[in-house]
C-alpha positions as CSV (number, residue, x, y, z in Angstrom):
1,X,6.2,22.1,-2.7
2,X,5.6,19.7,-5.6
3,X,4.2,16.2,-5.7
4,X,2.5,14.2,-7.8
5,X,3.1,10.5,-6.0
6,X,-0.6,10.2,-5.6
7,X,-3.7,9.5,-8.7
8,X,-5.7,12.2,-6.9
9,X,-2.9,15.2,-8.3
10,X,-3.9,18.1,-9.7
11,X,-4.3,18.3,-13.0
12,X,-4.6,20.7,-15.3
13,X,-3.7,21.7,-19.4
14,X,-0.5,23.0,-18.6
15,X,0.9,19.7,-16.4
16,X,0.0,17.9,-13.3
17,X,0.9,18.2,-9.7
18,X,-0.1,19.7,-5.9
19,X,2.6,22.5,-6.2
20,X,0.4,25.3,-4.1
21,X,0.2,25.7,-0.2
22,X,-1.7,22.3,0.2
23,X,-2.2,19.0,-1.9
24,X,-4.7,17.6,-2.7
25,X,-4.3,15.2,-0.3
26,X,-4.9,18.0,2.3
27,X,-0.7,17.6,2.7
28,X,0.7,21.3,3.3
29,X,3.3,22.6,1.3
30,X,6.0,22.3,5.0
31,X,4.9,19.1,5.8
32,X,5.9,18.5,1.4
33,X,8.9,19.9,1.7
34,X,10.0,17.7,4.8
35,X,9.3,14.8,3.5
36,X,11.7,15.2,0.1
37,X,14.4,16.0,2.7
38,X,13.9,13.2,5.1
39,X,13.9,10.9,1.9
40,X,17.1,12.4,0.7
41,X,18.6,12.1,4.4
42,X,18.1,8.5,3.8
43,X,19.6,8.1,0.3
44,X,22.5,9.4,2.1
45,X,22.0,5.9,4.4
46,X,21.6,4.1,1.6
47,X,25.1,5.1,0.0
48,X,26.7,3.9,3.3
49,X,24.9,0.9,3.7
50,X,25.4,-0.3,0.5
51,X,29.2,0.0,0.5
52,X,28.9,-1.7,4.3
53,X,27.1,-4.2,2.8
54,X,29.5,-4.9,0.0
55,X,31.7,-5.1,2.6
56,X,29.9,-7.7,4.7
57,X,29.1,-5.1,7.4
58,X,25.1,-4.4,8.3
59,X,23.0,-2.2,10.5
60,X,19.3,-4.0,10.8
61,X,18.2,-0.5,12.9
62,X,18.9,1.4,10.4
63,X,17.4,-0.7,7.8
64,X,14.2,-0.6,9.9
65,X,14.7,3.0,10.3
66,X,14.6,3.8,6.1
67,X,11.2,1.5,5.9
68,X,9.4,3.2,9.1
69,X,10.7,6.9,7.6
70,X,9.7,5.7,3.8
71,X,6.3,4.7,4.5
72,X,5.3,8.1,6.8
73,X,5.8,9.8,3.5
74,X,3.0,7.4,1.2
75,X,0.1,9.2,0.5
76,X,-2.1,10.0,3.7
77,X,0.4,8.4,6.1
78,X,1.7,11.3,8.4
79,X,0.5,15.2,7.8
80,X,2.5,16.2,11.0
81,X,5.3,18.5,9.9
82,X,6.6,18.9,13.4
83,X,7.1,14.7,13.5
84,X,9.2,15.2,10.0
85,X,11.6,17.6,11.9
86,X,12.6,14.9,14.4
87,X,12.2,12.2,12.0
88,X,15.4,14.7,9.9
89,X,17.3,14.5,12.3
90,X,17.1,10.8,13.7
91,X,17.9,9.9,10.2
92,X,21.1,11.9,10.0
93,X,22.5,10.5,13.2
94,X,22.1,7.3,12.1
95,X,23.2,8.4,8.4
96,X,26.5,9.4,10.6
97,X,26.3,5.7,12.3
98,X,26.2,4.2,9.1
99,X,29.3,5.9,7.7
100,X,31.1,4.8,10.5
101,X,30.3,1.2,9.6
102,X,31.2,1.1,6.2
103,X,34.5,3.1,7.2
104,X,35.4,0.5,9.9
105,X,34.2,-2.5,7.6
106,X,36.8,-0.5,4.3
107,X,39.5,-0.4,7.0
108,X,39.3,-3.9,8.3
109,X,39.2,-5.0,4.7
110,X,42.1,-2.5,4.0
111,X,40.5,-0.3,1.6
112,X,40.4,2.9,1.4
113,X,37.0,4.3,1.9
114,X,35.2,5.9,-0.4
115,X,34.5,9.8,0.2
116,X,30.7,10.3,-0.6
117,X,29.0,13.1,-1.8
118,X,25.3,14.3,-2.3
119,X,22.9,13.0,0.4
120,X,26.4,11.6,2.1
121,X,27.3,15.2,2.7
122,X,23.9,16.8,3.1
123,X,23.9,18.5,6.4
124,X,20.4,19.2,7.3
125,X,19.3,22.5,9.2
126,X,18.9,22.3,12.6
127,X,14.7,23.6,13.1
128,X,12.2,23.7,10.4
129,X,12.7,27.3,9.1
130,X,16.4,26.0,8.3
131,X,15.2,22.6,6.8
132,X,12.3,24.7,4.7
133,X,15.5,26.9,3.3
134,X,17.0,23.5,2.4
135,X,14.0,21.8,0.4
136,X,15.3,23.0,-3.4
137,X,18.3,20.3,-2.8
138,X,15.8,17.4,-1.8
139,X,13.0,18.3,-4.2
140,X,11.3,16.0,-6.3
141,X,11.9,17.7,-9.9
142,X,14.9,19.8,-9.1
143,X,16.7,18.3,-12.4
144,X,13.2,18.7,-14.7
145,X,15.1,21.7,-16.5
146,X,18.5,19.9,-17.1
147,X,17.3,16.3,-17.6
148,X,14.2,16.4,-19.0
149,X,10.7,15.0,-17.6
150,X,11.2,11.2,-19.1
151,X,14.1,11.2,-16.7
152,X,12.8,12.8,-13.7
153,X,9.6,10.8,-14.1
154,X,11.5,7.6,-14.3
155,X,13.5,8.4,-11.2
156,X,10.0,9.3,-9.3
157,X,8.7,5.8,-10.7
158,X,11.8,4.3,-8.4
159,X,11.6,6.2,-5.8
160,X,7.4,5.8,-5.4
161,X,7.9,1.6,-6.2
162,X,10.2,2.0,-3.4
163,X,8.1,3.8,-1.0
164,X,5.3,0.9,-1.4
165,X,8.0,-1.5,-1.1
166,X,8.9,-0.2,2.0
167,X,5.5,-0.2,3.5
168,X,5.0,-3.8,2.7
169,X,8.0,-4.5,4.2
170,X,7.4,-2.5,6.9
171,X,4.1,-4.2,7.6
172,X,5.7,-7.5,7.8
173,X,8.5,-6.5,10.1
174,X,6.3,-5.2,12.6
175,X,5.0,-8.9,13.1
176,X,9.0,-10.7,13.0
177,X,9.4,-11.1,9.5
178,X,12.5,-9.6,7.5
179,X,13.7,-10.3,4.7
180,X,17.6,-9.1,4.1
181,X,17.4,-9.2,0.9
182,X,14.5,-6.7,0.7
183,X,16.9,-4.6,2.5
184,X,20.2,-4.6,0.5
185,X,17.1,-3.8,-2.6
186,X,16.3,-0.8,-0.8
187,X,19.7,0.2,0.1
188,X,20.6,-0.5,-3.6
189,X,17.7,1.5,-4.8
190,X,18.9,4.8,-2.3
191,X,22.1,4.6,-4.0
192,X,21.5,4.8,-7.6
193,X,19.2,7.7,-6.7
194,X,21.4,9.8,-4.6
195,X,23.5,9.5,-7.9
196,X,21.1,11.2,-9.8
197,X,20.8,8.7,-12.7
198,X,20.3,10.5,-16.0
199,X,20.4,7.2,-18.6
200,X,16.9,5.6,-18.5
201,X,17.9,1.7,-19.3
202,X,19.4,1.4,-15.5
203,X,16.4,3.1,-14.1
204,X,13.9,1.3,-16.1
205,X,16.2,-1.9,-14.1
206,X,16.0,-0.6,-11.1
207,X,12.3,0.0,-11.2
208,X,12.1,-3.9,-12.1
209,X,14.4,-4.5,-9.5
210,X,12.1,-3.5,-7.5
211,X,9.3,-5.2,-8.5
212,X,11.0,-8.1,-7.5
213,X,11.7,-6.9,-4.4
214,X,8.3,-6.1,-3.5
215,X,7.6,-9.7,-4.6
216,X,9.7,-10.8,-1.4
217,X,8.3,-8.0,0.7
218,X,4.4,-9.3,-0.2
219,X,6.0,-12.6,0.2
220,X,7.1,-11.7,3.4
221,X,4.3,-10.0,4.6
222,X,1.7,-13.0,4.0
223,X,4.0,-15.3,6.2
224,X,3.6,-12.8,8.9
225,X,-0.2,-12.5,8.7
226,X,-0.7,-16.0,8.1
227,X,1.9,-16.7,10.8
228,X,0.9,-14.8,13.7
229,X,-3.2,-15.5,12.8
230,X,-3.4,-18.4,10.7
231,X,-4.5,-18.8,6.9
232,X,-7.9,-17.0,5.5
233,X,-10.6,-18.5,5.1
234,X,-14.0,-18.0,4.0
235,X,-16.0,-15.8,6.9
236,X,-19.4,-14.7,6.4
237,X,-19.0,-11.1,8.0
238,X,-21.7,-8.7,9.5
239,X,-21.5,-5.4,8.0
240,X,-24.3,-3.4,9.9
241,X,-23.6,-2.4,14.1
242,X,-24.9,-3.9,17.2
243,X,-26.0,-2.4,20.3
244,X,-23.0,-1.7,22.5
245,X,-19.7,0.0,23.3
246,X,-18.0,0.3,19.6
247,X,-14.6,0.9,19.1
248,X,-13.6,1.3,15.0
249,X,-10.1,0.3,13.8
250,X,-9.1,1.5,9.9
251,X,-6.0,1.2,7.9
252,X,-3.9,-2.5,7.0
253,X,-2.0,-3.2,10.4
254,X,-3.4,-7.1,11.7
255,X,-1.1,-6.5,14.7
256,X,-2.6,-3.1,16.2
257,X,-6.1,-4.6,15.3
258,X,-5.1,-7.8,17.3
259,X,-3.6,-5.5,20.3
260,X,-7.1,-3.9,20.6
261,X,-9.2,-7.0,20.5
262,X,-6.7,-8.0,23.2
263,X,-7.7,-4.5,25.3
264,X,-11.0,-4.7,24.9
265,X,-11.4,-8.5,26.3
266,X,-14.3,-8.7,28.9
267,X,-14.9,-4.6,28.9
268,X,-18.3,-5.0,26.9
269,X,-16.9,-3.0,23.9
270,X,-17.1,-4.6,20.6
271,X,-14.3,-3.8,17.5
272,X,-15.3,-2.8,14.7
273,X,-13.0,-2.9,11.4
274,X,-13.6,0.2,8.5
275,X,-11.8,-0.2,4.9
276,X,-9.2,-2.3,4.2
277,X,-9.3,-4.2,7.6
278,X,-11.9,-5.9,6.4
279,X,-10.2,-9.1,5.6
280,X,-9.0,-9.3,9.7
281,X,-12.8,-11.5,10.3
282,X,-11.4,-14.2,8.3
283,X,-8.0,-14.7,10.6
284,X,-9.0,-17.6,12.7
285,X,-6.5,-16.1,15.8
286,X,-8.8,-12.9,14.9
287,X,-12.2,-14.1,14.4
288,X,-12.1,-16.5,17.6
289,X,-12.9,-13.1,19.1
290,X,-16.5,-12.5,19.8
291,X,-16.3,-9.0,19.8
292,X,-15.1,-8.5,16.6
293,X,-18.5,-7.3,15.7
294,X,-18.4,-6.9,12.2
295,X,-16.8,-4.4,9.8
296,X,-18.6,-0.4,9.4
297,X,-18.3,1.9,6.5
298,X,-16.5,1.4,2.9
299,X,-13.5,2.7,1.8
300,X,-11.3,5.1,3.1
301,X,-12.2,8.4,1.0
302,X,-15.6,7.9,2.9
303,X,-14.3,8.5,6.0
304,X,-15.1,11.9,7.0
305,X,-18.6,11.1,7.1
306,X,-18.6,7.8,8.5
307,X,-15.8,8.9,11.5
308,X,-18.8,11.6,12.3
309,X,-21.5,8.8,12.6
310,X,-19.7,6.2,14.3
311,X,-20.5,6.3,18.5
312,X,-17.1,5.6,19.6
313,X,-13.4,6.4,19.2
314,X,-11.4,5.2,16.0
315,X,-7.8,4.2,15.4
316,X,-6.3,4.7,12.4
317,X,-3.6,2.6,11.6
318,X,-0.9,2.4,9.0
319,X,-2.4,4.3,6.4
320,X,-5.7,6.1,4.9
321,X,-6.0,9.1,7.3
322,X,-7.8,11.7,5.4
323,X,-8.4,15.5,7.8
324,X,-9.9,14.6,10.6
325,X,-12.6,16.7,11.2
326,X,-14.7,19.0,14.1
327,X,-16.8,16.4,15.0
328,X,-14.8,13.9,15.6
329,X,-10.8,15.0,16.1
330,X,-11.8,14.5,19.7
331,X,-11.8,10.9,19.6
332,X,-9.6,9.8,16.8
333,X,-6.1,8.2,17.7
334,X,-3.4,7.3,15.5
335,X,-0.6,5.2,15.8
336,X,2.2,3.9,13.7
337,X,3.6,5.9,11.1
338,X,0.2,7.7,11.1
339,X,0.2,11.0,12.0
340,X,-1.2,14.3,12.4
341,X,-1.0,17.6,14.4
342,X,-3.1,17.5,17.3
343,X,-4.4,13.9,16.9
344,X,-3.5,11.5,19.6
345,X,-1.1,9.6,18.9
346,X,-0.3,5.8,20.2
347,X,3.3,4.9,19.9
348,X,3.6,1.8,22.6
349,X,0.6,-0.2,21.7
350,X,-1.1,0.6,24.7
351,X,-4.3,1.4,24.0
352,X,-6.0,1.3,27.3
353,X,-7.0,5.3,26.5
354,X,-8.7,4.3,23.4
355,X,-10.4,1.4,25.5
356,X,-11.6,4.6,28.5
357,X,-12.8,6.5,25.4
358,X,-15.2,4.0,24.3
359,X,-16.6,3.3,28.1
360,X,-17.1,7.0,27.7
361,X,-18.9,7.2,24.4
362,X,-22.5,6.4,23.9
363,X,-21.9,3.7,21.6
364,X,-24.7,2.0,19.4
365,X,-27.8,2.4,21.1
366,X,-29.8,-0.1,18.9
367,X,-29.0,-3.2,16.6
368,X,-29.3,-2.0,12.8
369,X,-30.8,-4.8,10.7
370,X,-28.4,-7.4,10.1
371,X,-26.4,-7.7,6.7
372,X,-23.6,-9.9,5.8
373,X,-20.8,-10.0,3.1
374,X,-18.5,-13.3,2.7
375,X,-14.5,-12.4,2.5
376,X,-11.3,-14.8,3.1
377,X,-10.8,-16.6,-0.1
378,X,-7.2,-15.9,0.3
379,X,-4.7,-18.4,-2.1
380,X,-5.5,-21.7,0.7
381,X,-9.1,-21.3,0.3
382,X,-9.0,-21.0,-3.4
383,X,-6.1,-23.3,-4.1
384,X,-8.3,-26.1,-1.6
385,X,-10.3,-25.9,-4.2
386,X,-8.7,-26.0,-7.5
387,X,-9.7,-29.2,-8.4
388,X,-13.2,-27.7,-8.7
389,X,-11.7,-24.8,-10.5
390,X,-10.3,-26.7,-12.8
391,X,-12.9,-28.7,-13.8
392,X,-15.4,-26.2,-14.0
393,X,-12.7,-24.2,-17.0
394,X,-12.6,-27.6,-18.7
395,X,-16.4,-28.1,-18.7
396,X,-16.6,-24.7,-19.9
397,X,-18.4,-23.4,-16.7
398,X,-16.2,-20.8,-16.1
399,X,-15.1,-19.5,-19.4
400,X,-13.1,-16.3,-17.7
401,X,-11.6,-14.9,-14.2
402,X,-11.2,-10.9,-14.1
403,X,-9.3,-9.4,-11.3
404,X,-11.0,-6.6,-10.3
405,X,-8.4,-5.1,-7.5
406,X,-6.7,-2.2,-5.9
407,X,-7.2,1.1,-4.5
408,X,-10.5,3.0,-4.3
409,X,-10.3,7.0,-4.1
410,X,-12.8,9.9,-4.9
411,X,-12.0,10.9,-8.5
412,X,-14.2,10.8,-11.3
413,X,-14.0,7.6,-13.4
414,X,-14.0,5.0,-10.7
415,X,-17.6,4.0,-11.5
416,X,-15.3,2.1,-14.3
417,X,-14.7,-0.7,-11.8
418,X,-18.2,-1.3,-10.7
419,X,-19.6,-0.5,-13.6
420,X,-17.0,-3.5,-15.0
421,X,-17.8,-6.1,-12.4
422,X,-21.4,-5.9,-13.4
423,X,-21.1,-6.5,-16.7
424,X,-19.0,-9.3,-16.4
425,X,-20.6,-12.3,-17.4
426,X,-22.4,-15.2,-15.7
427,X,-19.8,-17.5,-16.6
428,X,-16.9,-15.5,-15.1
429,X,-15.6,-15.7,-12.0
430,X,-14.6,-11.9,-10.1
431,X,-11.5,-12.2,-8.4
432,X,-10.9,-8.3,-6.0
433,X,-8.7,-7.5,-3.2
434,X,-8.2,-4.2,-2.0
435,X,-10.6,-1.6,-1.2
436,X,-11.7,-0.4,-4.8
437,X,-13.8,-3.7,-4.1
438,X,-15.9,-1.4,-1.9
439,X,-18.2,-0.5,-4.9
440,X,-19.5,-3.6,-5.5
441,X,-18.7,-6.2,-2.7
442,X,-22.4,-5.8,-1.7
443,X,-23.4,-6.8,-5.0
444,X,-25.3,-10.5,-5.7
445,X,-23.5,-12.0,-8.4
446,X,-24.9,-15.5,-7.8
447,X,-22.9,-18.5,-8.0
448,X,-20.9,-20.4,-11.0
449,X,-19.3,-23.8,-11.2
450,X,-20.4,-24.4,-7.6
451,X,-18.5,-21.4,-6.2
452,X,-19.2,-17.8,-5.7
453,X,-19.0,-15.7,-8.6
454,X,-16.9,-13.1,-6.1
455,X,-14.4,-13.7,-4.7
456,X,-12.6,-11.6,-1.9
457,X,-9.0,-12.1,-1.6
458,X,-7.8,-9.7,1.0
459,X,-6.3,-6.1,1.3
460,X,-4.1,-4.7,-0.9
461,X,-1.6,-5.8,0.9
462,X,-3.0,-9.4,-0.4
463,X,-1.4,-9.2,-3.9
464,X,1.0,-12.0,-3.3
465,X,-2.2,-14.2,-2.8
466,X,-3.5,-13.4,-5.9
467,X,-0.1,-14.0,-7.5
468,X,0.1,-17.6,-5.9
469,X,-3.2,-18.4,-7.1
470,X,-2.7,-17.1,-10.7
471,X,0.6,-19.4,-11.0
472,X,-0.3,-22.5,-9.6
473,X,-3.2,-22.7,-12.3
474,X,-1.1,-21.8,-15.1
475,X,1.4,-24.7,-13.4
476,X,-2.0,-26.7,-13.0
477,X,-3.1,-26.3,-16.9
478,X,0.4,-25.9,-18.3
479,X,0.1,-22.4,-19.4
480,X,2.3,-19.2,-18.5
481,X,0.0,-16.7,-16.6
482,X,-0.5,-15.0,-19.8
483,X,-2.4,-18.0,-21.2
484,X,-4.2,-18.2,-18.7
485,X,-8.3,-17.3,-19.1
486,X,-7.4,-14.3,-16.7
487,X,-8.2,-10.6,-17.3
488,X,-6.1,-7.9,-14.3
489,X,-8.0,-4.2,-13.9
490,X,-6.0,-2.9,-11.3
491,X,-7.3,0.6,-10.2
492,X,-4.1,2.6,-8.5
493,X,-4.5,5.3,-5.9
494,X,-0.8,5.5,-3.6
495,X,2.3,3.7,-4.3
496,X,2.3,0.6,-2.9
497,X,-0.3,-0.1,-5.9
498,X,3.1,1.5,-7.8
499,X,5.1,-1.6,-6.0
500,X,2.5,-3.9,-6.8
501,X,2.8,-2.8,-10.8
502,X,6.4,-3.2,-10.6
503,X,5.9,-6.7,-9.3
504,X,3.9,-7.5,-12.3
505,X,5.9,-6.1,-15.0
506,X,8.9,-7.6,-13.3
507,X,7.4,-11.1,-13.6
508,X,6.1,-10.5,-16.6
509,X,2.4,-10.4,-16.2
510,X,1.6,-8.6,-19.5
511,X,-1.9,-6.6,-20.5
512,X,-2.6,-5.0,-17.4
513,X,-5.5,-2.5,-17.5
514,X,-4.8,0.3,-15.1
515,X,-7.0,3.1,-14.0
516,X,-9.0,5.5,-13.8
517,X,-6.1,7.6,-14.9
518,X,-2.4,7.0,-15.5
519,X,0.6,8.0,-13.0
520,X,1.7,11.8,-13.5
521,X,4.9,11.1,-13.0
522,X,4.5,9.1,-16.5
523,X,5.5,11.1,-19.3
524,X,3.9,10.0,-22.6
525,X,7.2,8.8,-24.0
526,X,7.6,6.3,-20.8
527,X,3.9,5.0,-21.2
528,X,4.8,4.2,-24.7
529,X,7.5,2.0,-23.0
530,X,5.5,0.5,-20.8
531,X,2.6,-0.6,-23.3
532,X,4.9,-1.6,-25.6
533,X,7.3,-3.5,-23.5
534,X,4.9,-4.7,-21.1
535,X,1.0,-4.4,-22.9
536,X,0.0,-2.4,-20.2
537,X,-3.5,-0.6,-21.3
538,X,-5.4,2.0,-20.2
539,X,-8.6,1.1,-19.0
540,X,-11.8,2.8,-21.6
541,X,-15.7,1.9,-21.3
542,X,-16.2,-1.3,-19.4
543,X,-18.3,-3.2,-22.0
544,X,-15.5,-2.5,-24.3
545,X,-12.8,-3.9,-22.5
546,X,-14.5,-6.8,-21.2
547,X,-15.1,-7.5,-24.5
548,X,-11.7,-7.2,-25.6
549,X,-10.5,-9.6,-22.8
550,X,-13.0,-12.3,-23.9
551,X,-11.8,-11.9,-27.9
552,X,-8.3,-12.2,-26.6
553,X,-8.8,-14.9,-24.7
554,X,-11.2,-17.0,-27.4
């Protein structure tokens, strides 16, 4: 086992990376090993589909197939070793499929195809002892010695942009929309790395690539919220329980969340959301529920505790599953590409069982005294009012906006991000989406320019909001985004806040403070190219670097 896609890794003086018998992500070293395999299965897809594609020939299952198989792997996704044995070998029958098409497509064309080699050719073991055997071909660093780190960490930049990429895509899928050029991205992306790329200028493209890909997959992904439950707006939310029947729902997916609501009609039993589907209460085809209580607990490192409190069963979707533990395995579910051994699992969107668990369970027994955040200034509600926006950086109102976003986790150092949004100043306006706003969405930071100095855009899975908003008022003063009075301090955790990065170096967003510590996977010679092709920054003491955005911006 090695891995270091995650900011939790283990570090140490002589390098960092989970290379023992479990990660720190509570991943064992099996469950490791099966996922580098199953993503080198699908390079193998990805050389066919490529070549099919070139050839006008496309497989949308298999396409589907890559982004479902991709995202199990993120970061406290799926820790069910047994579900990445099946998963193998799905992937090489439709590996097999796939070379079929782009033979038949080279045929019809009258071109001789292509023999492939590497993941083409990889025949995978039959069971798990076989696959386990198999792991050195797949793994992660097996060309360190060779190539060098600055290669190898390049490479695992791709391949981790691509694994957020696929899970926004993936996300937006599930709820009709597809983009085909995200595909023939990803398929493009498979390729070059099943070549084992050893020049850095067409990785460092590809990783930019990327970045623009995930720009379409975002893209995608708010047309499918927004479609299926309407446009954000603001919603003042209730973030302490009622009495009554509870169930809690956790992870991104709008769609399972929606299925339950749907369940739980006229049964009595109120939904609660946890982490980042917080944003869900301010989707009017959501909201119009009535029992969508409110939203319990923060973010998703906090879990273990607050899964032991809650009096009802949870459903974890998408992603965020951390161990479940004793005193509440009983009456967790998963569904999705979540997974773990033992844990219920809900592949068909029924979810009557979870709806008999929570008639079973005690539930709430009293109401707790009633709190309430506001969320759902998504890019409508902001845009609806940029007039006011606009005026109020003229007058000299708002003299800065700081984007305080991204992942939360339980390292040391993410006091950095609360610890910055209360220093801002009372002319600055807080911009945050994703769960690292947990820290200090419960803060009162008053009001400026007749609008709330906070201002909660969504999940993480919101970016392309923030991205809207940010270019229509450079368009609006007739600045580039750089010019703009606007500070980002993104805080990464898994790599779809890699994707998101990617995005914003691929669009040219420059002096991007990220934190609380910098990728593994980054050797020192590649973060000189990013800060120096791109201004990214690491973030220091907060006073400091609000400081330093203000002087810039003056």
């Amino acid at each position: 086992m090695f891995c270091y896609q995650c900011e939790q890794t283990y570090r140490s003086e002589e390098g960092a990376g989970c290379a023992s018998a479990k990660g720190m992500c509570g991943k064992d070293a099996a469950t490791a090993d099966l996922q580098d395999i199953l993503l080198h299965v699908c390079e193998g897809i990805g050389q066919y589909l490529t070549r099919a594609r070139a050839l006008s020939a496309t497989d949308a299952e298999a396409d589907r197939f890559i982004l479902f198989a991709f995202f199990t792997t993120l970061t406290n996704v799926n820790f069910n070793a047994a579900k990445f044995v099946q998963l193998i070998q799905e992937a090489a029958q439709i590996r097999d499929r796939a070379r079929a098409l782009y033979e038949k497509a080279a045929r019809d064309a009258a071109k001789l195809p292509e023999t492939l080699h590497g993941p083409a050719a990889f025949v995978p073991a039959a069971d798990m002892n076989g696959l386990l055997a198999q792991a050195g071909e797949a793994a992660v660093r097996k060309d360190a010695a060779i190539l060098g780190d600055d290669v190898v960490g390049l490479r695992a930049l791709v391949l981790y942009g691509l694994k957020g990429v696929c899970a926004y895509a993936h996300h937006a899928r599930v709820l009709g929309e597809e983009r085909d050029a995200i595909y023939a991205a990803v398929e493009h992306a498979l390729d070059l790395l099943a070549r084992n790329p050893k020049e850095l200028g067409p990785l460092l493209d590809e990783a930019l690539a990327l970045g623009h890909a995930n720009f379409a997959a975002m893209e995608a992904l708010d047309a499918a919220n927004t479609g299926a439950f309407g446009m954000p707006e603001p919603t003042n939310v209730r973030v302490t329980p009622i009495k009554g029947k509870a169930i809690l729902v956790s992870g991104h997916d709008m769609k399972d969340l929606h299925a339950i609501l749907e369940a739980t009609k006229g049964t009595g039993v109120n939904v609660y959301t946890h982490g980042e589907l917080l944003p869900a209460h301010s989707y009017p085809k959501l909201k119009a529920y009535p029992h969508l209580a409110g939203n319990y607990g923060g973010a998703w490192q906090d879990q273990q505790k607050e899964f032991a409190e809650f009096p009802g069963p949870i459903v974890m979707t998408s992603n965020c599953l951390i161990e479940p533990q004793p005193r509440y395995r009983g009456r967790i579910f998963t569904a999705g590409p979540v997974g773990w051994a033992g844990v219920r699992h809900i592949a068909d969107e029924d979810f009557s069982q979870v709806v008999q668990a929570a008639l079973a369970l005690p539930g709430f027994t009293a109401d707790a005294e009633e709190k309430r955040i506001t969320v759902g200034f998504g890019r409508a509600a902001v845009l609806g009012v940029a007039d006011k926006v606009i005026d109020a950086v003229k007058s000299g109102a708002i003299r800065h906006f700081f984007m305080i976003g991204g992942c939360d986790g339980a390292a040391p150092g993410r006091n950095y991000y609360s610890d910055f949004a209360d220093a801002t100043p009372d002319d600055t306006v807080i911009l945050t989406l994703g769960c690292g706003k947990y820290r200090f969405n419960k803060h009162d930071f008053g009001t400026v320019g007749g609008l709330p100095r906070l201002l909660d855009m969504g999940q993480c899975n919101d970016a392309y909001s923030a991205l809207v908003v940010a270019t229509k008022l450079s368009e609006a003063f007739g600045v580039g985004v750089n010019e703009l009075p606007l500070s980002l301090i993104v805080s990464w955790f898994e790599q779809k806040a890699a994707a998101v990065l990617l995005t914003l170096l691929a669009l040219g967003v420059r002096n991007v403070r990220l934190g609380p510590t910098l990728p593994a996977f980054l050797t020192p010679a590649l973060v000189d190219v990013l800060v120096g092709k791109f201004g990214v920054l690491p973030v220091g003491e907060a006073q400091a670097d609000i400081d330093a955005a203000l002087a810039r911006a003056a």
